[in-house]
N, C-alpha and C positions, 0 to 999 in steps of 0.2 A: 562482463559476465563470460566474454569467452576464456578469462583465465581458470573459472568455474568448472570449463570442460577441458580446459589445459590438467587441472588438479584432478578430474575424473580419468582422464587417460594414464595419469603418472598411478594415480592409487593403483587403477587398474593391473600397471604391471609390477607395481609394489606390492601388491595387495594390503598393503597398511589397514585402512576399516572401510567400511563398509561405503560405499561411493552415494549411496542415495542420502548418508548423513551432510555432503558437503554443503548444500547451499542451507541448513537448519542450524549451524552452530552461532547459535545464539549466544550473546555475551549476557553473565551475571551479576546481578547487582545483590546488595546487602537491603538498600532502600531508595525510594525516591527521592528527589532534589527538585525538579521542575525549574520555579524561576532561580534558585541557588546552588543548579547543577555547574559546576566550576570543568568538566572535563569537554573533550574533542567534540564538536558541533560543526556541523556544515555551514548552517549560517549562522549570525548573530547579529540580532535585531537590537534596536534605540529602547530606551528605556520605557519609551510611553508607550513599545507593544507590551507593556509587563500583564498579565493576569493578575487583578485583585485576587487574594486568598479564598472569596466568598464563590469565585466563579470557579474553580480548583477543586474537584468533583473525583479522587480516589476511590474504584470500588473494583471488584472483583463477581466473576463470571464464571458457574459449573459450565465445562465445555465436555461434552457425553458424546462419543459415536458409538453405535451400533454394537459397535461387540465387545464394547467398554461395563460396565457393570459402576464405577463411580463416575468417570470422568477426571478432568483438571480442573485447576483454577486457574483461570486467566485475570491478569490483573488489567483493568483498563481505566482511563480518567476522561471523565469529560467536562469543555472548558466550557462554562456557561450558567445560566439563572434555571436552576430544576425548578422551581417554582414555575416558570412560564415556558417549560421544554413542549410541551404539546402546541406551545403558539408560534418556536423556532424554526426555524429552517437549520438542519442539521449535517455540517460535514463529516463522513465517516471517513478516517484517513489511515487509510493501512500503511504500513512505512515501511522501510528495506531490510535488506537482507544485515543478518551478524548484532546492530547495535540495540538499542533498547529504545524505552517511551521519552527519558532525560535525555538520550541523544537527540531523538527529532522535535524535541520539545520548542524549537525556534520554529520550526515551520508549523508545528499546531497551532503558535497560537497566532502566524503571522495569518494566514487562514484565520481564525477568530478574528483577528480583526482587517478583516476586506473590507474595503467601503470605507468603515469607520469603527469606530471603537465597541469590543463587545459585539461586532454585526451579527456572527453568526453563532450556533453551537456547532464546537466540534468535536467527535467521539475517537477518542484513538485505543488502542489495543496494543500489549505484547504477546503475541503468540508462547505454543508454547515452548519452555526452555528459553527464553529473553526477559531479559529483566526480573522478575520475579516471578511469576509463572512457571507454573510445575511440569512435568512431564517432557515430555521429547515431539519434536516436531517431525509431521509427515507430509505428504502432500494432502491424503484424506483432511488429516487434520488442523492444517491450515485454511480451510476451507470452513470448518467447524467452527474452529474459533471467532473467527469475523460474524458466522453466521449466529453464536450465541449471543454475540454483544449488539447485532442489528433485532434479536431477540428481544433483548431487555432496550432497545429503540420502541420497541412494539409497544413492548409491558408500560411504557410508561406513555402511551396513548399518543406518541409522533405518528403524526399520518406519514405514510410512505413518499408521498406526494411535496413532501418538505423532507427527504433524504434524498444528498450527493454522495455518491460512492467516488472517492478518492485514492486513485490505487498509483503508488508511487516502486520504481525500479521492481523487487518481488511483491510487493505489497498490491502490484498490478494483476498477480494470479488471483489470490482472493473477488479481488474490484470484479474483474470481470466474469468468474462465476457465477457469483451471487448477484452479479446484474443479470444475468442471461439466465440462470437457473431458481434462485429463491422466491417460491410460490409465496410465500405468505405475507411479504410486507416488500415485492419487488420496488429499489430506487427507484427514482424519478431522472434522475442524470449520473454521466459518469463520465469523469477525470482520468486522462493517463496520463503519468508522466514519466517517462524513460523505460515502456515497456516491453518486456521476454515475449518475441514471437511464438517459441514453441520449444527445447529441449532439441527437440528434431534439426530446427532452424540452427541454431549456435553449435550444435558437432557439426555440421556440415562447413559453420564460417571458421571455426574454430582451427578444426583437424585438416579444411579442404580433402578432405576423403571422402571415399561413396563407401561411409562405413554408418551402420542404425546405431541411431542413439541407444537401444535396448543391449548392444555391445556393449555399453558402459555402466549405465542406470536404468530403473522401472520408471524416474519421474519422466512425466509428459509435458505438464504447465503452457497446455495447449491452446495457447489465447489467440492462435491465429484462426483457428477452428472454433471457439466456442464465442467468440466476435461476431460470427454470424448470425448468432442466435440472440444477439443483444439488441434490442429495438431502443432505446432509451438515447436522446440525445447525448453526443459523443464531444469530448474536449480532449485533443491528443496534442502534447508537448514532451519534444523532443530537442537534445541539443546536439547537432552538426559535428561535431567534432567527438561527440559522445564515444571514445576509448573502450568501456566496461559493456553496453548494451548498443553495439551502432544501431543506428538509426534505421539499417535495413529492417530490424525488429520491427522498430513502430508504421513504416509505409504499406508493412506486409500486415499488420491489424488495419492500419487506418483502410488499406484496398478491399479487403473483407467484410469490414463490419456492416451491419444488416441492418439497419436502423436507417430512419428518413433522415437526420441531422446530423452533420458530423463537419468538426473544425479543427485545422491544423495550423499547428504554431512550430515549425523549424527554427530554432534559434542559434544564426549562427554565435562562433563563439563561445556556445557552451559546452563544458564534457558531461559528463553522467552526474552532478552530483552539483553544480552551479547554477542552475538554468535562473532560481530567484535574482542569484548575482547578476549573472549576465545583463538580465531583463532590467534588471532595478524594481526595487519592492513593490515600486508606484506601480510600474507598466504590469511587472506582473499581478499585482492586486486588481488590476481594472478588468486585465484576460479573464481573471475567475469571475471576478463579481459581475461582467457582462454576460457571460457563461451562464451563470447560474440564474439571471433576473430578467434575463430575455425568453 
């Protein structure tokens, strides 16, 4: 991420477009593909993680803020039996910055299945302008989206009390919002994995200058400050060698956070974008599903 504020200083004196668009440039799809997505995937999982068709759950999401008058669609899928979603325990998995729902599609459903096969539901989302979702992304309305599709978590009668918030590299701003801020159906646990301490934090490691981030950009994505306000047991995984988000990002959440329970996994060995590898599917299948069933 700090090449993020590298690309924020260069627009700056380019003035190429507008600097608050850089970390929203979502990539476009025509359609989805899920288990016969054939492009670039971080990881890629054995055949017997595959998703039967029946548990393969396409659907889409009005996402309205305030001074919106229709909203967007957000397209989102979730992996699992709708027939017995009120009696799941549900991963809500916000994913990274740039690629789509087919690109993180190995790690959704390697998450579905923790433990063992089919274990858990898990609800993923493209924001908007990724994947097929309309409209243009903000920081407001990043926030919106997740919080539309923990919406329809609601509508379909999921006690809050069986939702994990799962916020992965950007997908960690949303996670931790809506764990610290959403009144109406607040998780029950939350997941970090490779996450932005603040906007603030990365100009400073970035640029090494005593210059404000509001010199460049209005985003905040102030997860070292609103960590505090998160009471919900905490799972923070982080890889050592991590290049794109060091790892000073996640010490300076884990130091903060405000909640009675809270577990850190440094993994050496991994960069931003490996930690599954590193770990091995096993080891790290056991961090979550111990995580989540203790």
């Amino acid at each position: 991420m700090k090449y993020f504020i590298y690309a924020l200083a260069l627009t700056w004196f380019t003035s190429c477009f507008k600097m608050d668009d850089l970390p929203f440039l979502g990539e476009k799809i025509s359609d989805y593909q899920f288990e016969n997505y054939q492009g670039e995937k971080e990881i890629e999982l054995p055949d017997s993680y595959n998703i039967p068709d029946s548990n393969i759950h396409l659907f889409t999401v009005n996402s309205k803020l305030p001074n919106e008058t229709e909203g967007e669609t957000i397209y989102a899928v979730y992996i699992g039996n709708l027939n017995t979603i009120q009696l799941d325990t549900v991963i809500v998995y916000c994913h990274g910055q740039s690629r789509h729902m087919d690109a993180y599609w190995e790690r959704a459903k390697l998450l579905a299945n923790t433990g063992e096969k089919n274990r858990f539901g898990v609800l993923m989302m493209d924001y908007r302008g990724y994947g097929l979702s309309t409209g243009k992304s903000t920081e407001e309305s990043l926030y919106q989206d997740v919080r539309s599709c923990l919406d329809w978590l609601n509508l379909k009668g999921v006690s809050s009390q069986r939702v994990v918030m799962y916020g992965y590299s950007l997908g960690t701003i949303p996670a931790v919002d809506l764990s610290a801020f959403y009144t109406v159906a607040s998780p029950n646990k939350l997941i970090l994995e490779a996450p932005m301490a603040s906007v603030e934090n990365l100009t400073e490691e970035a640029l090494l200058l005593d210059v404000s981030s509001t010199f460049f950009t209005s985003l905040k994505f102030d997860n070292v400050e609103k960590i505090k306000s998160v009471s919900q047991p905490l799972l923070w995984l982080h890889g050592i060698q991590d290049d794109y988000l060091s790892i000073s990002n996640g010490e300076a959440i884990f130091e903060q956070y405000g909640g009675g329970y809270k577990e850190a996994h440094r993994v050496p060995g991994a960069n931003h974008t490996d930690i599954p590898l590193i770990l091995g599917f096993g080891q790290y299948s056991s961090t979550i599903l111990n995580f989540i069933t203790n």
